[in-house]
N, C-alpha and C positions, 0 to 999 in steps of 0.2 A: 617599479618597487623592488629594494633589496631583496633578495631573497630569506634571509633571514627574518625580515620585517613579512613577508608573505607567510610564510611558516606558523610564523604565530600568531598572525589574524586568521589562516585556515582551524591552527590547533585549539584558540580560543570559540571562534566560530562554533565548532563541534561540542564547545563546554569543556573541555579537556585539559587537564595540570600536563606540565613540563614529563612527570611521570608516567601517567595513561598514556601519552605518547609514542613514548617508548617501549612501552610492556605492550601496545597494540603492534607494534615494530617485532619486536622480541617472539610476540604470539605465532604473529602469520610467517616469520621468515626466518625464524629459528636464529636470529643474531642476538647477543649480549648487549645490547646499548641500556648507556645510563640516563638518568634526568640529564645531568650536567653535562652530558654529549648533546644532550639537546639542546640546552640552553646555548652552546658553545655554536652552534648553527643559529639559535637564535639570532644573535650577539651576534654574529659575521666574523666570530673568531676561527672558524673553518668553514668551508661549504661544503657537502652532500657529493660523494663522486656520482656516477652513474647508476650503479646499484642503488645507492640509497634516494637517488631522485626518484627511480624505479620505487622502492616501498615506499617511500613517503608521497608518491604520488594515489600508490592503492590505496592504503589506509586512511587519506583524506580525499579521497575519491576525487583528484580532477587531475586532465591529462598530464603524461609528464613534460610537454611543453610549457604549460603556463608555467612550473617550477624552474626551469631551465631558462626562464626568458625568454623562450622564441616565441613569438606571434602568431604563426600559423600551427595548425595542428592538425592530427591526420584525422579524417573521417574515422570514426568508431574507437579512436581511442583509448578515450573513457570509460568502453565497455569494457576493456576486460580492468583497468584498473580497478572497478568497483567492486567485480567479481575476485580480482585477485583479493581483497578483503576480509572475504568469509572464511580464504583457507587459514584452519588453525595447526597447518605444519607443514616444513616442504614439501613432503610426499607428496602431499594434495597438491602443492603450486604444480609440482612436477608432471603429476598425472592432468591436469589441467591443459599444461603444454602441450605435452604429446597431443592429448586430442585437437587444439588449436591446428598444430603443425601437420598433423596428419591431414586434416580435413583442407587446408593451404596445401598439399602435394597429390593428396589424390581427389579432390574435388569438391567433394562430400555430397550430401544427402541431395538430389534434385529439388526443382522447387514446388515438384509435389508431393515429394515426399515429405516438405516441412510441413505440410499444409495439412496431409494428414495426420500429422504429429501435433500440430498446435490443436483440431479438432479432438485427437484426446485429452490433450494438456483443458480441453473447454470442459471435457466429460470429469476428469479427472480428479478437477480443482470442486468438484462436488462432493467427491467421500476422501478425498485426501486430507490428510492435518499439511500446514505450511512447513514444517520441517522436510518432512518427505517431497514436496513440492517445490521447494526451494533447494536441494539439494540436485535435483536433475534437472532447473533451468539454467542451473549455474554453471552445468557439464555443457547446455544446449548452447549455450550464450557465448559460451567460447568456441564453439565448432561457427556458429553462425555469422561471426563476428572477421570470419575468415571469408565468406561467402559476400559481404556486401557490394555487388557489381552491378544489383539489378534494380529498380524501383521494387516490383515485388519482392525482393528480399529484405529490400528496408521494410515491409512491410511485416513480412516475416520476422524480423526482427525487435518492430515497434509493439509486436503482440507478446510478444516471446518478456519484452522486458517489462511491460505490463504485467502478466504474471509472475513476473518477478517480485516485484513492488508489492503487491498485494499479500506476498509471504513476511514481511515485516510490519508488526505490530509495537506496542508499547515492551522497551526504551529506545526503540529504533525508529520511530516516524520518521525524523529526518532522511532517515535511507530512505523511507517512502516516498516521500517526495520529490529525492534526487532523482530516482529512480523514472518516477513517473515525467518529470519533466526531461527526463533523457529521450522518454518512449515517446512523449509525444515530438521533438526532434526527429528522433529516426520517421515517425506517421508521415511528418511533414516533407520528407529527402522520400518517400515513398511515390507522393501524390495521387494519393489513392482517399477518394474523399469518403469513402464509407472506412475504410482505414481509420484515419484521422478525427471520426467521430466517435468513433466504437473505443478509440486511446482515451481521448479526454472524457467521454463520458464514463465509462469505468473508472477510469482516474478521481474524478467529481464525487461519484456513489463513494468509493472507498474514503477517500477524504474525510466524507461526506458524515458517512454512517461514525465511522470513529470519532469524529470531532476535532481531528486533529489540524487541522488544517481548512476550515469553512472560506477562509478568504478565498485560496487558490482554487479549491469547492466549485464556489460561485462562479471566476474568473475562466474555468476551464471548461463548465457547461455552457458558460455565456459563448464560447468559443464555437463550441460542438453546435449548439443550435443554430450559428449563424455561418456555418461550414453547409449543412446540409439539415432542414428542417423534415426531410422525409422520414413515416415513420419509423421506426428499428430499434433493434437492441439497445444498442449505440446511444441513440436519443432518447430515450425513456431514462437507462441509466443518469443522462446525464439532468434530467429532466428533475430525478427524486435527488441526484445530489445536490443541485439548487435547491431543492424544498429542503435539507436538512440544513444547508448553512439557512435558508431565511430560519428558519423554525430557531438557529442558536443564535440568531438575533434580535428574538422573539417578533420575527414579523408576521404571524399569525394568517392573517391573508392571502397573502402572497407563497406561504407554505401551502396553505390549500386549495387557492386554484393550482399552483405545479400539480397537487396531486391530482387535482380532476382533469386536468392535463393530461397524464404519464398515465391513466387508466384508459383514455381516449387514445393513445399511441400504442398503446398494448393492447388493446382490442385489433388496430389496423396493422400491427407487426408481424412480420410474415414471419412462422415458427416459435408460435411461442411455446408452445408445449414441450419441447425438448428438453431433456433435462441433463445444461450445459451450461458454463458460463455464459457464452454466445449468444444466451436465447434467456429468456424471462418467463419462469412458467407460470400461475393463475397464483399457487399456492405460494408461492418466491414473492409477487407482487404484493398480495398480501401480509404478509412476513414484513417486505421494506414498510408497508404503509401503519401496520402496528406501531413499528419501531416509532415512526412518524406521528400519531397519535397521542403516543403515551408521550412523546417530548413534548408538545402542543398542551397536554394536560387533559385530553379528549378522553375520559375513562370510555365510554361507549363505542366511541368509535375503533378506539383501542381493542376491545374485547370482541368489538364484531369481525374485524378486519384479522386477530389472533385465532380465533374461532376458526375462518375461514382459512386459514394455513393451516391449522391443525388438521383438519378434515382431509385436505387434500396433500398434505405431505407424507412424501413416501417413505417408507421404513425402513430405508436404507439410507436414511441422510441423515445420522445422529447429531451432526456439528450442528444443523440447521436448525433441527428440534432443540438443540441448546440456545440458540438464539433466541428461538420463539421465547423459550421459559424465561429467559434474561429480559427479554420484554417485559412479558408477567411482571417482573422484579423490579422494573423503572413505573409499571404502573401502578404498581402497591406502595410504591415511595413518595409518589407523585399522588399519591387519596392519601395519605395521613398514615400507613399504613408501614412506618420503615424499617422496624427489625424483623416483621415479616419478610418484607421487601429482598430486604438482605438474605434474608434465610431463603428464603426460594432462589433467589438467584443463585447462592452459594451452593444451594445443595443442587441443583442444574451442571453446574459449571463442574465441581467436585464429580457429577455421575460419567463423563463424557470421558471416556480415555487419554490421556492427554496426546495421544501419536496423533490425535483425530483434532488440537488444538489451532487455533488463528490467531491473529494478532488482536483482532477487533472484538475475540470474544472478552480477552480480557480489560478492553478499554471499556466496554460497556461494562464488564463488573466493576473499574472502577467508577464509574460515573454513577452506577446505582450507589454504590459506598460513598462516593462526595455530598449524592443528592442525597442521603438518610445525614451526612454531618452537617450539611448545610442546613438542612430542616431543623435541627434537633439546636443548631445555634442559635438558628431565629426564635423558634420555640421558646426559648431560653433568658434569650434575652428581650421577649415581650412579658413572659413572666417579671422579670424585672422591673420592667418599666410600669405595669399595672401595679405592683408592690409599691414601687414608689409615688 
């Protein structure tokens, strides 16, 4: 494929004008380009020297081989393209480097020291908002990206960009998804089969919960289970992310044996108590299977299963307790009940500090706001039809 002709099925791909292009260009790498500079690369009236295969490889996230035409590409590439993305000015690219380069000359962190570093990154991503979270896996991702020589590093690395992924919510899913099917690559260059479950099942939940994404949801647990069906984190995760895509395909059934499933793999999961991403605690389980209820249109089981997280969730987990309430708010929408609905959600969401903010808290506000206009149109238009 022409280069030019690639350019613009990656820039259309993203949804993106000749314009956003360039100002995503301009953002991260401090240059002046025009629309009509782009176009002009379009249109194969110039090509892209080196440097700009370089940004335009970041900012459409894929390596700068596939732009260059070469066929083969370097292991890890990708990774920092995606991360060079985020930076919004050279400084950052800069200070980016250095730590790459640094940790490529003198070694960097051992591999247990990643190890106890992504254990807090497990602890971490529980009272963290995704700004702050996203912010130091993007410094991590570059240091580690330097380091890939070993199977457990890939492994180290498949985890590292999992929580990556999980810091981008609504208007970025797409990053999420890149994201995560990067991670589960590096899982697989690991071969580490409790690795490789714990990637796609996390992957699936996230997916999952948000809505964004049920296909790959479904496709990625279907993965994890047939990787390694022993109980674990890993597999429960990927267990509820299957019940949420059946559930938004309203397969009712099949969303509820998952759940009586992933309560039977959580009872036999070693560590659930911890309170880490890593691990799945009583009050967490419950939390996901509210969520699950109130999509199902389960009022009871909804409020038994919210009940049940409320009790047991600790008072240091604000984000979480927002979730629960946003529950509340899908299941007051889902009884007839939707400017309530909204109102409780809103004012949940509103209490929470936003440095303590996720991506998915705001996708479930929007999906409680579609489900009150979705109702309120049918409503509406059955009014009508009884009239006439």
């Amino acid at each position: 494929m022409i280069i030019g002709d690639l350019i613009r099925e990656l820039r259309t791909g993203r949804g993106w004008s000749q314009g956003r292009l360039a100002s995503e260009l301009n953002a991260a790498f401090g240059t002046s380009l025009t629309r009509e500079y782009v176009s002009g690369w379009e249109r194969s009236r110039v090509r892209p020297g080196p440097f700009y295969l370089r940004c335009l490889a970041a900012v459409l996230e894929v390596p700068v081989a596939v732009l260059d035409g070469r066929p083969e590409t370097a292991h890890g590439q990708g990774l920092l393209s995606g991360v060079a993305a985020t930076s919004v000015a050279p400084a950052v690219a800069a200070d980016l480097l250095d730590l790459g380069f640094a940790a490529r000359l003198r070694g960097g962190p051992s591999e247990e020291e990643w190890e106890d570093l992504l254990a807090r990154y497990g602890e971490d991503y529980m009272a963290q908002g995704a700004a702050e979270l996203q912010r130091r896996v993007v410094s991590d991702l570059v240091v580690v990206q330097q380091q890939l020589g070993s199977p457990r590093m890939w492994s180290v690395a498949a985890r590292l960009m999992t929580f990556y992924a999980t810091t981008f919510g609504a208007p970025d899913q797409d990053r999420a998804v890149t994201w995560f099917r990067t991670a589960v690559e590096a899982a697989d260059r690991s071969g580490d089969r409790a690795t490789r479950v714990w990637v796609r099942g996390r992957a699936a939940l996230t997916l999952g919960y948000g809505r964004f994404a049920p296909g790959l949801a479904h496709l990625l647990a279907e993965q994890a289970l047939a990787i390694d069906d022993t109980p674990s984190t890993g597999l429960l995760n990927a267990l509820l992310g299957k019940a949420y895509a059946a559930a938004g395909r309203g397969d009712t059934g099949t969303a509820l044996e998952l759940a009586g499933r992933s309560r039977r793999v959580f009872d036999a999961a070693p560590s659930a108590g911890r309170v880490s991403d890593f691990a799945v605690a009583s009050w967490r389980l419950s939390g996901f299977l509210s969520l699950l209820s109130a999509r199902l249109g389960d009022e009871k089981g909804a409020l038994r299963a919210h009940e049940e997280a409320r009790r047991e969730l600790p008072g240091t987990l604000p984000r979480f307790a927002t979730h629960l309430e946003l529950h509340r708010g899908l299941m007051l929408v889902r009884a007839g009940d939707r400017a309530g609905g909204v109102a409780h959600a809103r004012a949940a969401l509103e209490a929470l500090p936003p440095s303590k903010y996720c991506g998915t808290l705001r996708m479930l506000m929007a999906e409680i706001s579609e489900g009150a206009g979705a109702a309120a149109a049918e409503a509406t238009a059955g009014a009508g039809a009884r009239a006439a």
